[in-house]
DRENMAR-427281 format. One line per 2 residues: number of its first residue (from 1); their letters; for each residue z negated, y negated, x of C-alpha. Coordinates in steps of 0.25 Angstrom, whole numbers, plus 5000, padded with zeros to 4 digits. Example, Ala and Ser with C-alpha at 12.3 -4.5 7.8 and 13.67 -1.06 7.14 Angstrom:
! DRENMAR-427281
1> AS> 4969/5018/5049; 4971/5004/5055
***
This chain:
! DRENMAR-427281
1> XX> 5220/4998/5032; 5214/5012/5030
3> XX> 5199/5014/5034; 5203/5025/5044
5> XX> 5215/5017/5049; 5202/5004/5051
7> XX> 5193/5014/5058; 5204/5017/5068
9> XX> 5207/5004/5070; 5193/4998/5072
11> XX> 5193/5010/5083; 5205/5007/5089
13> XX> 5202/4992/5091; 5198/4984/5103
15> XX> 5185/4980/5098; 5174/4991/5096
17> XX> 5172/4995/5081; 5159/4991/5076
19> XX> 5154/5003/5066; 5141/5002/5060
21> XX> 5134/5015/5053; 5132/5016/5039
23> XX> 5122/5025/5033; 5126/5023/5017
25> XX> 5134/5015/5009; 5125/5002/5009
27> XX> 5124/5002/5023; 5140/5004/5025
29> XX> 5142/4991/5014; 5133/4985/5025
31> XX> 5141/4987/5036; 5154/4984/5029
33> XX> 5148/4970/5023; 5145/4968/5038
35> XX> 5158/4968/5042; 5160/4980/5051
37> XX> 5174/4985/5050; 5169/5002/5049
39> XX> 5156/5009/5046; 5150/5020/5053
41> XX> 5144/5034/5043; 5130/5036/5051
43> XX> 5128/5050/5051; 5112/5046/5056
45> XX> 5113/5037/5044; 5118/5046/5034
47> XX> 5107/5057/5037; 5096/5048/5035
49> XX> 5101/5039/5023; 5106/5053/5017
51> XX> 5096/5061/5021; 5085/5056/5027
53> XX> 5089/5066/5040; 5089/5062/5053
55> XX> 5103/5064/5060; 5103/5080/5063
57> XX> 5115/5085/5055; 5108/5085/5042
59> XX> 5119/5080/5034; 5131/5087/5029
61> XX> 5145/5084/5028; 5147/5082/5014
63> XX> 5135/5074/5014; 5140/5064/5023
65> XX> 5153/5064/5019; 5148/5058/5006
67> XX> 5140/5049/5014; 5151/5043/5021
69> XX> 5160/5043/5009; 5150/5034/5001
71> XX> 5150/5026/5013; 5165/5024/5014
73> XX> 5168/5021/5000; 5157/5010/5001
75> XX> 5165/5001/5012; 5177/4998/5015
77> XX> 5176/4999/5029; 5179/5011/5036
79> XX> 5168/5020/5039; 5167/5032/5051
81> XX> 5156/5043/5050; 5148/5052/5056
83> XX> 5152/5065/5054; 5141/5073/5065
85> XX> 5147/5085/5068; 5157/5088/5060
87> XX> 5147/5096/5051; 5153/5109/5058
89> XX> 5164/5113/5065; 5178/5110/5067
91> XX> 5180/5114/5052; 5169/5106/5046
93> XX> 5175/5094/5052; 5187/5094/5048
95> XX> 5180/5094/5033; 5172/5084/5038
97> XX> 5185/5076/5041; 5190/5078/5028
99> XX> 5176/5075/5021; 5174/5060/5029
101> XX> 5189/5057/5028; 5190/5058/5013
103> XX> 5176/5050/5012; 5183/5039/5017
105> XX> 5177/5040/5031; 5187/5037/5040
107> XX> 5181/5044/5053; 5170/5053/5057
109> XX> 5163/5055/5071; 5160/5070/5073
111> XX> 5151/5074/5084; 5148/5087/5094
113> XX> 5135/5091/5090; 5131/5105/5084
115> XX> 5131/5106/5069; 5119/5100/5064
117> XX> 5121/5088/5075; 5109/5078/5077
119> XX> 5109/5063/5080; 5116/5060/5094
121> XX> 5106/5052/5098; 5096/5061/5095
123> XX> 5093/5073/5108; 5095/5089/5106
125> XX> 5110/5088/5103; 5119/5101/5103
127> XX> 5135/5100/5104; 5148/5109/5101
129> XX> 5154/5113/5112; 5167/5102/5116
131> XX> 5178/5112/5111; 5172/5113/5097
133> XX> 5171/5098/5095; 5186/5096/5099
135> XX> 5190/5104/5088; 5181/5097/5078
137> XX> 5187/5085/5082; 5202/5090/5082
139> XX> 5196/5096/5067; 5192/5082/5063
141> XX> 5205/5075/5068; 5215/5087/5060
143> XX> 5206/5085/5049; 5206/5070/5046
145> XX> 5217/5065/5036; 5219/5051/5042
147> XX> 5221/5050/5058; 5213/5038/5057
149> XX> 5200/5044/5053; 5192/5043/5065
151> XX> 5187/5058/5072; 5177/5053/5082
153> XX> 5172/5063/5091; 5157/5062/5094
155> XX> 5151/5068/5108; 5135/5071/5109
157> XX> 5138/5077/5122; 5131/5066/5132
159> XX> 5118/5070/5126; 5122/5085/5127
161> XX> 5128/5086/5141; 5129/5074/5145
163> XX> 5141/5061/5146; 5153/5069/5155
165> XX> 5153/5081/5143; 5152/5070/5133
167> XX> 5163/5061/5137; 5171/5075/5141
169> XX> 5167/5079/5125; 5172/5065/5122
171> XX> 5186/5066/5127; 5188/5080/5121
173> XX> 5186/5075/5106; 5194/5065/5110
175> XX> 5204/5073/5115; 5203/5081/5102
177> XX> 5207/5069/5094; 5194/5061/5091
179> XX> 5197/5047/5088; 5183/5041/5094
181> XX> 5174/5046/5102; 5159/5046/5101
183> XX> 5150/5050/5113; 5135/5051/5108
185> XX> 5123/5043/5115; 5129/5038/5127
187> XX> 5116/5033/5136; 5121/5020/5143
189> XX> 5133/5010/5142; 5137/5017/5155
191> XX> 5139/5032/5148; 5147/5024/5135
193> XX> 5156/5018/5145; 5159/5030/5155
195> XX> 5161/5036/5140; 5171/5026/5136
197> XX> 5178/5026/5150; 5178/5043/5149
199> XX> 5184/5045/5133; 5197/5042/5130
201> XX> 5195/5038/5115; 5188/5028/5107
203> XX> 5172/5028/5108; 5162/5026/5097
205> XX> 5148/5021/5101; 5136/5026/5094
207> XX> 5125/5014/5094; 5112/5022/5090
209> XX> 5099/5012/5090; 5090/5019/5099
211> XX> 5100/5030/5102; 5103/5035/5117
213> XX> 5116/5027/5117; 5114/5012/5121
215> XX> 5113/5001/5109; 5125/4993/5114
217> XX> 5131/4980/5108; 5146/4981/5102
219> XX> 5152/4972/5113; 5144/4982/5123
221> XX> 5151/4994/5117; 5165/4986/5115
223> XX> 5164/4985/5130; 5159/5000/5134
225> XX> 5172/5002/5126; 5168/5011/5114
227> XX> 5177/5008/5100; 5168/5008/5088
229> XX> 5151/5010/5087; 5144/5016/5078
231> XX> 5130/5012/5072; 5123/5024/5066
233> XX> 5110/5020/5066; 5110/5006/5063
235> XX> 5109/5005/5050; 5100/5015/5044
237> XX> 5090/5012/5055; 5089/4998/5051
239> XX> 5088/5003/5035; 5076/5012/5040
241> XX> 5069/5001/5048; 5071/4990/5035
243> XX> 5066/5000/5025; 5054/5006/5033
245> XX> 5050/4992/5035; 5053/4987/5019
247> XX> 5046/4999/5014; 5033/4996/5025
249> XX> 5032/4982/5020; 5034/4988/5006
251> XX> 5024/4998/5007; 5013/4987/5013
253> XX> 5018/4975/5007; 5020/4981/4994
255> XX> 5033/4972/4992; 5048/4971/5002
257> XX> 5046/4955/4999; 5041/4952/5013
259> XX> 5049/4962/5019; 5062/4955/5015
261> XX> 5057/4942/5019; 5051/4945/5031
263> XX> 5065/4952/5038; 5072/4940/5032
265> XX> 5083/4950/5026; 5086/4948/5013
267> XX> 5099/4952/5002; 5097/4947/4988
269> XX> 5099/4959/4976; 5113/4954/4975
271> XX> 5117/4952/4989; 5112/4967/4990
273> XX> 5121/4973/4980; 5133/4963/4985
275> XX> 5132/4974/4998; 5138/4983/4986
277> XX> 5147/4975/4981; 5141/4974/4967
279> XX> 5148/4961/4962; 5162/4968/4964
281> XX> 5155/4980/4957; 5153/4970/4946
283> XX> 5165/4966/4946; 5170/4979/4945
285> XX> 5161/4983/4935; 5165/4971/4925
287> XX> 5179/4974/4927; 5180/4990/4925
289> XX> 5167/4993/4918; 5167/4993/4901
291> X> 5151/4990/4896
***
């Protein structure tokens, strides 16, 4: 089965699709060697492995687009990614379309926001007006190449104006052919489930560790009635904790022993480079390489 045709169906399906977010290729391997069925492109992520930058709309299409590529080819897993705005308008996102497709991403979330956007979890927020966004949308559904590749319309209109323009914004992209919907920092269980009970589409939820949306279970979103969560934040959080307190314990310690064995974590030389596959690289290697 296609990766596109896998994406559609893990949306489609009865039970909520578990998408965690990868920030680089290592962390994607990770994910896949987990056993999750899709991986999420952070764009939070991206901006701070690629750049070092918070999420304010530093990157550029062509830098995430090669992002996400390396991601891609690095599983065999389907893998969705954040596309913030659509770097521009309804023209720019049907590029953008064209660029994450060819990739090998099989779906893109597009939000709302002014051009350079900012974190949705994150105040001061700006939006397009509802009629541009509709046609961003319908740009991005004309523009894609498979039917399967996901369009997921994002909303940061609760933050902006509150949940009634938000879930009305919702139904419009909707409306305008978006696949999913994705309704930015929802404050309470109660606003998820008037939103899932007001949109007439699939619904992505966006669990943000300390973010303005709930932290809630898998089985508490299945039964709110949302189709497939996203992780953004999980991953490169947990790497900045680990390596601020390996480097701390090196920089006092003057060695990462104690650290290692204090957490009670530990992955041999080789078990590390299996997460790359290298012994089928060797293998590879003594078959098709002449010394």
């Amino acid at each position: 089965m296609k990766r596109a045709s896998r994406i559609k169906e893990l949306l489609l399906s009865k039970r909520i699709a578990v998408v965690p977010s990868a920030y680089d290729a290592l962390s994607a391997k990770i994910i896949e060697q987990s056993g999750f069925d899709a991986v999420h492109v952070t764009g939070s992520g991206s901006s701070a492995s690629l750049l070092g930058y918070p999420d304010l709309g530093f990157t550029t299409l062509s830098e995430m687009a090669t992002h996400a590529k390396n991601i891609a080819l690095a599983v065999d897993i389907p893998a969705i990614a954040d596309a913030d705005t659509g770097y521009g308008n309804a023209l720019n996102v049907i590029r953008t379309v064209r660029e994450f497709e060819r990739a090998g991403i099989v779906g893109i979330h597009i939000e709302d926001q002014v051009t350079p956007k900012r974190c949705g979890h994150l105040d001061g927020k700006k939006l397009i007006s509802m009629d541009e966004m509709v046609k961003k949308i319908e740009a991005a559904v004309a523009a894609r190449e498979d039917p399967n590749f996901l369009v997921i319309g994002r909303t940061d209109a609760r933050e902006v104006y509150g949940l009634e323009e938000a879930i009305r914004r919702a139904n419009a992209y909707a409306e305008a052919g978006a696949d999913c919907i994705f309704v930015e920092s929802p404050h309470s269980p109660e606003e998820m489930l008037n939103i899932r009970k007001s949109v007439q589409a699939p619904l992505l939820a966006n669990m943000v560790e300390g973010g303005k949306t709930p932290w809630l279970t898998i089985d508490e979103l299945q039964e709110l009635g949302y189709n497939i969560v996203i992780y953004p934040l999980s991953g490169w959080m947990a790497a900045a904790v680990v390596l601020r307190e390996l480097m701390r314990e090196l920089r006092e310690q003057g060695t990462t022993q104690r650290f290692w064995e204090r957490i009670g974590l530990r992955m041999s030389f080789g078990e590390l480079f299996e997460v790359f596959g290298h012994s089928a690289i060797q293998e590879f290697e003594k078959r098709y390489v002449v010394h």
